[in-house]
C-alpha positions, -999 to 999 in steps of 0.1 A, spaced: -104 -200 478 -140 -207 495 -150 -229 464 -115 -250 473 -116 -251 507 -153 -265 505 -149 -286 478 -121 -299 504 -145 -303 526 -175 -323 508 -145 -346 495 -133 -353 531 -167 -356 545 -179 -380 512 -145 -407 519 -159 -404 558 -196 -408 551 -190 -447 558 -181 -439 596 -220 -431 603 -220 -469 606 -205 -469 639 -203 -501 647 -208 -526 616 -187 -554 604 -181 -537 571 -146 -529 567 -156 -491 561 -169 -488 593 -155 -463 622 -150 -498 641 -127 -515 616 -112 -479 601 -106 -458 628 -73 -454 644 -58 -487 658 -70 -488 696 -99 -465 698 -122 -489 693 -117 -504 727 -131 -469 739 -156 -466 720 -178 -499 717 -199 -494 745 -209 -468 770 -210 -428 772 -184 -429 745 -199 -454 721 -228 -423 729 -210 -395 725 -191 -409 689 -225 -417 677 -241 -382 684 -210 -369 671 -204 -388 634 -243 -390 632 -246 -351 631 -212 -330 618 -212 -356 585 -242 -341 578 -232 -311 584 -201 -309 564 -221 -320 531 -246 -294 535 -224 -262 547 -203 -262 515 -239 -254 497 -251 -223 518 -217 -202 498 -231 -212 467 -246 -182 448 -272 -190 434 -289 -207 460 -288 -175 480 -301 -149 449 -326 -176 433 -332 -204 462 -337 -180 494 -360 -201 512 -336 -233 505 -305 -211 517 -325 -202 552 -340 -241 558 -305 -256 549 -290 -231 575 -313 -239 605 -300 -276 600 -268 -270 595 -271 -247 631 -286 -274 649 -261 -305 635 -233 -285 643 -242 -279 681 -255 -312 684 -220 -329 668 -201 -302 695 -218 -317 722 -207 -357 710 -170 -344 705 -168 -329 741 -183 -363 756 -155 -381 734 -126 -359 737 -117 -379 768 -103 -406 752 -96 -393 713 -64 -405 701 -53 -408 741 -74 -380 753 -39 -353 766 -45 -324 779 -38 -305 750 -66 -327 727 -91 -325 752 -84 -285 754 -84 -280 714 -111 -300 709 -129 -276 740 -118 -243 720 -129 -257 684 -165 -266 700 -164 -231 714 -154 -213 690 -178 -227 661 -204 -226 682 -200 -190 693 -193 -181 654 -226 -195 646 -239 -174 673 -226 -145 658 -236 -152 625 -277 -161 632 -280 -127 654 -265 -108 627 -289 -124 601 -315 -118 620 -306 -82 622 -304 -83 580 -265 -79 587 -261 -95 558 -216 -86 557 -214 -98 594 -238 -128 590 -210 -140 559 -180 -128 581 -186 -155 608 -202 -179 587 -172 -180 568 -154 -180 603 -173 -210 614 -166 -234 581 -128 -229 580 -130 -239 621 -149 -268 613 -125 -278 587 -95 -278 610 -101 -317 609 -89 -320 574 -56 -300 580 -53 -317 612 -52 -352 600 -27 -341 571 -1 -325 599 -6 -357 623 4 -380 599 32 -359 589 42 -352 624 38 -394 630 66 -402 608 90 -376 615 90 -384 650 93 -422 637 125 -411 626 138 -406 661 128 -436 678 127 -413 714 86 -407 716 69 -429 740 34 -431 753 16 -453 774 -14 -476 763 -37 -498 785 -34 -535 782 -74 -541 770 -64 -518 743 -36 -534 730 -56 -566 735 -86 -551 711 -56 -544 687 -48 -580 685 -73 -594 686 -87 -583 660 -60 -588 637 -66 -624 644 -25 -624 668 -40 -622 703 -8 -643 715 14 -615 704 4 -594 736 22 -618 758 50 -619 740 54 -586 732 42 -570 765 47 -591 794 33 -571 819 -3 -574 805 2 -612 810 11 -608 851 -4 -619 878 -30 -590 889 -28 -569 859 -61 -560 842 -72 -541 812 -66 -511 830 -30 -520 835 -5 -496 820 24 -504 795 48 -485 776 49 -479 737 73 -470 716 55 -444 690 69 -456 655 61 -466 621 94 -484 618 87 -519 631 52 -520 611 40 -532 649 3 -518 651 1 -501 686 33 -482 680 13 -467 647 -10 -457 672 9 -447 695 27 -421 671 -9 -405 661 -17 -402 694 14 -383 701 8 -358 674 -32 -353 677 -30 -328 697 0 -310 685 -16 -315 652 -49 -298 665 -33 -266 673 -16 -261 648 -43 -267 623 -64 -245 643 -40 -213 644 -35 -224 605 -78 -219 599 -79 -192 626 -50 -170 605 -63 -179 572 -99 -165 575 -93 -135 591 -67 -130 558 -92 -140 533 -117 -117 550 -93 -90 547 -87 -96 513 -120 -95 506 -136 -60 514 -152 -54 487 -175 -78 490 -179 -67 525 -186 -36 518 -213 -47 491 -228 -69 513 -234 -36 544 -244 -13 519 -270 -40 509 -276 -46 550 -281 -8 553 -307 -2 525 -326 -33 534 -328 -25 575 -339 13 565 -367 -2 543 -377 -25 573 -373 4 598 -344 -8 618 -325 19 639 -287 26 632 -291 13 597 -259 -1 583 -246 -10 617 -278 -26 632 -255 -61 635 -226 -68 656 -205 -43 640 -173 -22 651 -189 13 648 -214 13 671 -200 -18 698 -165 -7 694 -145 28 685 -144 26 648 -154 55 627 -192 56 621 -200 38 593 -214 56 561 -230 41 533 -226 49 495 -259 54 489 -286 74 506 -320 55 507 -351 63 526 -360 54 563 -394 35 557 -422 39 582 -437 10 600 -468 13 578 -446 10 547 -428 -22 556 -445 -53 539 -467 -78 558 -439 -106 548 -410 -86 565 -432 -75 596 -436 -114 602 -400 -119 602 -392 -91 625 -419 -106 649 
């Protein structure tokens, strides 16, 4: 399931590589491929910023990730496994901070985006939390529990955009969804399909006396008239909707692969426990974050008995790491 879900993501993350050129004329650009009317948010100031920091940093991040569950890179490349985790760290926060300065005005910016992008930024960066202090307390199970955690967060994106679409043209079906767009948006839609002279026809308000880009209008949210800003309006109804969802959908299905995977948990403490009573820890096997000693599960017990090492047995290598 891992091997799919992150050969998922390097796909995903490959078709969107493109988008790091922000800007460009090229039509593979996140200015001529991203959804019709956020462009006009984006082109200049805090948010032309905060997409920048945002692509520039979690594309990265999703072709590396994928590579840190790979296992031979963590038996045979140790040092590579460690480096490519530090960056992947430091991308991901980084790329949390762009989406929270951007969330604003993503597909429309509702409440409900702007909160599950908010809880997705939280929660990935408090799972990577989790998963550095447990490494650094060699708990190795804990340190893959929310590193797992973490990835299939991070990948909500993917499902999202599959359940937006889907969501887009049911509601198309209706023809009752509504939203409203500003005028300079609609205005960026058009002209850059080369039709600026169908604003005024089409919305009449933005063509008054004392309206402005600012100036609000109502769209229909469709895919049936093939009209541009109603495609965009029907994404925008759905992102967030779509966000949730796909975030109760990753959030459910990790905590059910991790419970369908104890054996490898278990394999992985019992390793934790013999390598923290070689390096002296105290409360080997559960020096981590782990349910037996912060919570009232039954005290842990390993399979094997191995002996508590004393400081002067520890090598100089592990000493340096515990410093």
């Amino acid at each position: 399931m891992v091997f799919i879900f992150a050969g998922a993501l390097i796909g995903f993350t490959l078709a969107k590589l493109s988008y790091i050129n922000i800007g460009g004329s090229s039509s593979s650009s996140f200015a001529s491929s991203a959804s019709p009317g956020e462009w006009y948010w984006y082109r200049n100031g805090v948010y032309r910023i905060g997409i920048t920091i945002h692509l520039a940093t979690i594309l990265p991040a999703g072709l590396l990730m994928p590579w840190q569950f790979l296992p031979i890179i963590r038996h045979k490349l140790l040092i590579v496994h460690r480096i490519n985790g530090y960056i992947i760290i430091t991308l991901v926060i980084i790329s949390n901070i762009g989406a929270v300065m951007i969330c604003r005005r993503a597909f429309g910016g509702s409440l409900s985006t702007q909160a599950g992008v908010g809880v997705l930024a939280i929660i990935s960066t408090v799972s990577i939390a989790m998963a550095y202090y447990n490494i650094k307390r060699v708990q190795i199970d804990q340190h893959r529990a929310w590193m797992l955690r973490a990835m299939f967060y991070l990948g909500t994106i993917i499902t999202l955009r599959l359940i937006m679409i889907i969501s887009a043209l049911i509601i198309s079906k209706s023809s009752n969804y509504y939203t409203t767009m500003r005028c300079g948006a609609i205005r960026e839609i058009y002209d850059s399909n080369g039709t600026p002279q169908k604003v005024q026809s089409l919305y009449p308000q933005c063509s008054q006396p004392g309206s402005t880009d600012e100036t609000l209008v109502i769209v229909q949210a469709t895919f049936a008239n093939l009209q541009v800003e109603q495609i965009a309006a029907s994404l925008r109804i759905s992102f967030g909707m779509a966000m949730w969802m796909a975030l109760f959908i990753h959030a459910v299905g990790v905590e059910i692969y991790l419970g369908l995977t104890p054996r490898e948990g278990n394999r992985l403490r019992q390793v934790s426990y013999e390598r923290q009573m070689e390096r002296g820890f105290s409360h080997p096997g559960s020096t981590g974050l782990t349910s037996d000693r912060w919570g009232d599960a039954e005290p842990w017990k390993p399979v094997k008995e191995v002996k508590m090492a004393g400081p002067e047995e520890v090598a100089d290598d592990e000493m340096d790491e515990l410093r």
